[in-house]
C-alpha positions as a Markdown table, in Angstrom:
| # | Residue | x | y | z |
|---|---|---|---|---|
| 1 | Unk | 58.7 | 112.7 | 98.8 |
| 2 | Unk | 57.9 | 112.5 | 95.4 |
| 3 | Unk | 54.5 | 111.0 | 94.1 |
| 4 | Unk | 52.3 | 109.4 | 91.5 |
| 5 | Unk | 49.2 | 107.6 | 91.4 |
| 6 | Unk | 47.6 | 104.9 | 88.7 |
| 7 | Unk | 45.9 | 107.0 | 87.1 |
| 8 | Unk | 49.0 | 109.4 | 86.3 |
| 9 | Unk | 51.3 | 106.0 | 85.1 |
| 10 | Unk | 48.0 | 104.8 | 83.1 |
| 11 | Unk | 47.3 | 108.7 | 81.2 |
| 12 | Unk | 50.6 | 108.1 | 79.6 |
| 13 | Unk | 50.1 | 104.6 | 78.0 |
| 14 | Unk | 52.6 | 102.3 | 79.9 |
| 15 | Unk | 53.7 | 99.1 | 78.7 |
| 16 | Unk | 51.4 | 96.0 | 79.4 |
| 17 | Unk | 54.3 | 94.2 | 81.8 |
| 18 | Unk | 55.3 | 97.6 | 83.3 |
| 19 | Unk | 51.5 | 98.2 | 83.9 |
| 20 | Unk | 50.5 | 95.1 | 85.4 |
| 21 | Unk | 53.5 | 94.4 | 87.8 |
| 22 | Unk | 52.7 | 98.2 | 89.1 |
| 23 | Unk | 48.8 | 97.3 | 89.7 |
| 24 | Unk | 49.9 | 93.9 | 90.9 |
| 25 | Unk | 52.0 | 95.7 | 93.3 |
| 26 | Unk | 49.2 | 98.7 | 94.4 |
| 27 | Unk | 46.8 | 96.2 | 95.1 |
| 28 | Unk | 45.4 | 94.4 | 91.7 |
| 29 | Unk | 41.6 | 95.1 | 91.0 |
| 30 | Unk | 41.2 | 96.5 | 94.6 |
| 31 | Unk | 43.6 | 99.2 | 93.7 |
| 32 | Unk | 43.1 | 103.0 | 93.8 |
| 33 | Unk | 43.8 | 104.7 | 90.8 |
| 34 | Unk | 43.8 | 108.1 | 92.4 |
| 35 | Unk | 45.8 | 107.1 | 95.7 |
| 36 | Unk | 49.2 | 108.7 | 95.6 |
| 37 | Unk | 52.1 | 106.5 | 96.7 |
| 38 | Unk | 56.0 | 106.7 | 96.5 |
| 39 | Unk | 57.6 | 106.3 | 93.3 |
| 40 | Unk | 60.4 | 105.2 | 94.8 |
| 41 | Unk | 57.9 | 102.2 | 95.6 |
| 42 | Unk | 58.5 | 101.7 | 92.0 |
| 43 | Unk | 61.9 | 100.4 | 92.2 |
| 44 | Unk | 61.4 | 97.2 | 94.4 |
| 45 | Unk | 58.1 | 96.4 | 92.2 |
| 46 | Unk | 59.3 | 97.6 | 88.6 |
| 47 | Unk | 62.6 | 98.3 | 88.7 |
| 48 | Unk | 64.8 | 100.9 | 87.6 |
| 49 | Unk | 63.9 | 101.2 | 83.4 |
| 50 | Unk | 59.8 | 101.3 | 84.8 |
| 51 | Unk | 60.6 | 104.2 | 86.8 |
| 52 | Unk | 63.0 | 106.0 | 84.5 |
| 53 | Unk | 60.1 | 105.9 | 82.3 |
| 54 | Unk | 57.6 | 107.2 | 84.8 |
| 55 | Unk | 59.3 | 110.1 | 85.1 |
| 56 | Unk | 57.3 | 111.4 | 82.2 |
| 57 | Unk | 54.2 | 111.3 | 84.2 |
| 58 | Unk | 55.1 | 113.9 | 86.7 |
| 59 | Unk | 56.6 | 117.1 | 84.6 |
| 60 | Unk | 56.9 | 119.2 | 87.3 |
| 61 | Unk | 59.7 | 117.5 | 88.5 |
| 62 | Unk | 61.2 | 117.7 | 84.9 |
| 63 | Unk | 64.3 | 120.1 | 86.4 |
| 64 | Unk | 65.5 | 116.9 | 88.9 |
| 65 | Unk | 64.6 | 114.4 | 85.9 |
| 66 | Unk | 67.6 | 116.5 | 84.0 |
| 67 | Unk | 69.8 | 116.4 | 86.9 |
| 68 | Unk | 69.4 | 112.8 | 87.5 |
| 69 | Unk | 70.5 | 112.3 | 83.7 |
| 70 | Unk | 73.4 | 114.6 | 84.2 |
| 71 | Unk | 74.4 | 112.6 | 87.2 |
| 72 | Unk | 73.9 | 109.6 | 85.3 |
| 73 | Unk | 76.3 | 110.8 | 82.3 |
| 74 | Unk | 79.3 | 112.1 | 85.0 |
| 75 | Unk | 79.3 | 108.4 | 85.9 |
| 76 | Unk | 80.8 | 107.4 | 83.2 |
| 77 | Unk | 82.7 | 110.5 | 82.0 |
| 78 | Unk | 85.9 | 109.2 | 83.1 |
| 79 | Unk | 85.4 | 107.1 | 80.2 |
| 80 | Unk | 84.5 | 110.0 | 77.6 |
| 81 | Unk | 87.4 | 110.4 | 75.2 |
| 82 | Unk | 86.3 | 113.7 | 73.2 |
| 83 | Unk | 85.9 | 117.0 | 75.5 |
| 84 | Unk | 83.2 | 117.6 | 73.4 |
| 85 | Unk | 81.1 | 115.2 | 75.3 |
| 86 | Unk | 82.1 | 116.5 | 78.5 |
| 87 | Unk | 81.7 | 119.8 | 77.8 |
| 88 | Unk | 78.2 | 118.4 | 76.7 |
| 89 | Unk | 77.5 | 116.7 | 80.3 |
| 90 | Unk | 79.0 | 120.5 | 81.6 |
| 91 | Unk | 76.4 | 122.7 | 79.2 |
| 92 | Unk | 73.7 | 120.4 | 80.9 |
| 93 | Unk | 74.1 | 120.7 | 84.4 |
| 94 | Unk | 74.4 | 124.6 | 83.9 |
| 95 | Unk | 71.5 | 124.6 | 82.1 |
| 96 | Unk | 69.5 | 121.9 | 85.0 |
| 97 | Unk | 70.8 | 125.3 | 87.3 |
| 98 | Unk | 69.3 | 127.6 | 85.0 |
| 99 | Unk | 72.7 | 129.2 | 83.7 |
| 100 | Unk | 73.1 | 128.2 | 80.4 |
| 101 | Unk | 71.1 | 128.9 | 77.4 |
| 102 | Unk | 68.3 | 126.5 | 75.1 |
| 103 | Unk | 71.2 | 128.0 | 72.4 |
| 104 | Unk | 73.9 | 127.0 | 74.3 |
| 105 | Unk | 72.5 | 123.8 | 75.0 |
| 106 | Unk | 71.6 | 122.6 | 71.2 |
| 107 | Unk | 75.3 | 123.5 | 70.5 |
| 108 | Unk | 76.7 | 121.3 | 72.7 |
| 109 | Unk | 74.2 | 118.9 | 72.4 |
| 110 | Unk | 75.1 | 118.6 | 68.2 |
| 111 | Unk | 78.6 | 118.9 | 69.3 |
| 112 | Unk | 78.2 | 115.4 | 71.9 |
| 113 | Unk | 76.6 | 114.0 | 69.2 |
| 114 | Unk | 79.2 | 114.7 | 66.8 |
| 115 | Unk | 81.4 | 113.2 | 69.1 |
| 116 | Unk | 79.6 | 110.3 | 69.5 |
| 117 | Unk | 79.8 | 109.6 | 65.9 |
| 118 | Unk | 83.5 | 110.4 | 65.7 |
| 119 | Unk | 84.0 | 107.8 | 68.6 |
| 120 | Unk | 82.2 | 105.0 | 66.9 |
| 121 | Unk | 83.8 | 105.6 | 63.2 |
| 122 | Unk | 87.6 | 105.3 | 64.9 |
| 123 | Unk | 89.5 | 102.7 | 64.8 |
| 124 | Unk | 90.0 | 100.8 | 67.5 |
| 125 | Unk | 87.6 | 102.6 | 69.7 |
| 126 | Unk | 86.9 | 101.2 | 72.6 |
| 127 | Unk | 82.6 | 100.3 | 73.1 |
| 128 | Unk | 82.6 | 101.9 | 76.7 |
| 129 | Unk | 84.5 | 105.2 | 75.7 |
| 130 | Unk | 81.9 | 105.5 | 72.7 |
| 131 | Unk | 79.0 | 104.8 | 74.9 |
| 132 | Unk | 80.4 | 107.2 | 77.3 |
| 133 | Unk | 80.3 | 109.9 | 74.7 |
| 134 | Unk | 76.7 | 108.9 | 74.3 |
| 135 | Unk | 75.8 | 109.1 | 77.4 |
| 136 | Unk | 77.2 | 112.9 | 77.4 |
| 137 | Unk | 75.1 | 113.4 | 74.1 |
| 138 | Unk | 72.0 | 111.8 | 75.8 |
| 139 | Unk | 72.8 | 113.6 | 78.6 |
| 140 | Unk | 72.8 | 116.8 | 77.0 |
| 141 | Unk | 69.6 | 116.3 | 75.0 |
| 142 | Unk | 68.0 | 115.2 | 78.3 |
| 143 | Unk | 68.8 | 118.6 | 79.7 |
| 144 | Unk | 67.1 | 119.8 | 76.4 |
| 145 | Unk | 64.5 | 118.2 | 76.3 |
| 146 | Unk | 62.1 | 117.0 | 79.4 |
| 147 | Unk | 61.4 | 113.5 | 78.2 |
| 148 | Unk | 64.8 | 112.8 | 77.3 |
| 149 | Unk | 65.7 | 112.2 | 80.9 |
| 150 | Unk | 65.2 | 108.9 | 80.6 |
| 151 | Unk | 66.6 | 107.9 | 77.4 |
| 152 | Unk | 70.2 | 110.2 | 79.4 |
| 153 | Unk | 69.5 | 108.2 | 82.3 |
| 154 | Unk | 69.5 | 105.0 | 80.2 |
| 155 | Unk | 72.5 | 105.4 | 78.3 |
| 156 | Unk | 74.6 | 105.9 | 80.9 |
| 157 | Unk | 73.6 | 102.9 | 83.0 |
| 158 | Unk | 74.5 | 101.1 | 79.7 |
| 159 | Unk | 77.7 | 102.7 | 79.5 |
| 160 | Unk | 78.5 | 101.4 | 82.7 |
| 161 | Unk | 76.6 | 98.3 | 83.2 |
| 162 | Unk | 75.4 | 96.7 | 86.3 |
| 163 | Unk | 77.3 | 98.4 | 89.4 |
| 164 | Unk | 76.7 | 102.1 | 87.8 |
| 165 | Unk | 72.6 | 100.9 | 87.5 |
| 166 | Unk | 73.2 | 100.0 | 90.9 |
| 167 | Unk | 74.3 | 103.3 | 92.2 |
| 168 | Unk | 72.0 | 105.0 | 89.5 |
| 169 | Unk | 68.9 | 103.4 | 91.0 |
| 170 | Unk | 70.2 | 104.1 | 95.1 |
| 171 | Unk | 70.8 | 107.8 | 93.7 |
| 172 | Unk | 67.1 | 108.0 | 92.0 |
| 173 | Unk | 65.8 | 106.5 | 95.0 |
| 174 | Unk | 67.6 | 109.6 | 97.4 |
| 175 | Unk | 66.0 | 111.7 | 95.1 |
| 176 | Unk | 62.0 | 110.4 | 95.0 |
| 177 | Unk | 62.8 | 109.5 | 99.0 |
| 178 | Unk | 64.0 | 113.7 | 99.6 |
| 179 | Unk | 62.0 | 115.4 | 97.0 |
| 180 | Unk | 64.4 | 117.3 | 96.0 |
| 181 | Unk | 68.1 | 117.7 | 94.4 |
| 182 | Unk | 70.4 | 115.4 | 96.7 |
């Protein structure tokens, strides 16, 4: 099971309403800071964007954090139009496992983003394919970089709206639950 305590949320400057509806939630002024507790806790107080964003707050964790966005991108790759972004969302899982390069990575993650841009100059794009090659570029930078995961992670749920966030936040919450890759 994964954890965090107040103290960890509150070292990284959370939002005012994210901050008070997590101390609400751990006790109000009676709270312990330094108490661990389930993140996945998180979700039924906060919600799913408050916990995507705590996921800063515990960097060892960062490799799951980029899995999670990569799982978050695939979601929605049925919608991606250019292989560029899902050779992006490919480039970032093998680099979650360790088996693909930071080089490797920054190509595929200019090469998402190209198509990204291609997708939204076209005419007659549709909004979800274009957001679905975001979410492969997002998903790629995530990989790249640590605190991306939750901007990956973000895009995708807007790519697919609310039944994808649905099954985003049940598949965060295996994850926090396990404590591992699931």
């Amino acid at each position: 099971m994964i954890t965090i305590s107040l103290n960890q949320i509150k070292a990284h400057n959370p939002c005012d309403d994210g901050w008070e509806t997590i101390l609400a939630a751990r006790g109000g002024d009676n709270a312990d800071y330094d108490e661990q507790f389930p993140l996945s806790s998180a979700l039924d107080s906060n919600g799913l964007d408050d916990v995507i964003w705590a996921l800063r707050c515990l960097p060892e964790h960062y490799n799951l954090w980029r899995k999670y966005a990569v799982w978050c991108a695939r979601q929605v790759e049925d919608l991606m139009k250019d292989e560029r972004s899902k050779d992006a969302v490919d480039v970032a899982w093998r680099y979650s496992e360790g088996q693909a390069t930071v080089d490797e990575l920054k190509a595929a993650w200019a090469a998402a983003g190209d198509a990204a841009a291609a997708g939204a100059a076209a005419a007659g794009a549709g909004a979800a394919a274009d957001a679905a090659d975001s979410a492969a570029w997002y998903a790629a930078s995530a990989a790249r970089a640590a605190g991306a995961a939750a901007a990956g992670a973000w895009y995708a749920a807007s790519a697919a709206r609310v039944a994808t966030r649905d099954a985003q936040a049940e598949k965060l919450r295996e994850i926090l639950d396990s404590g591992k890759w699931i």
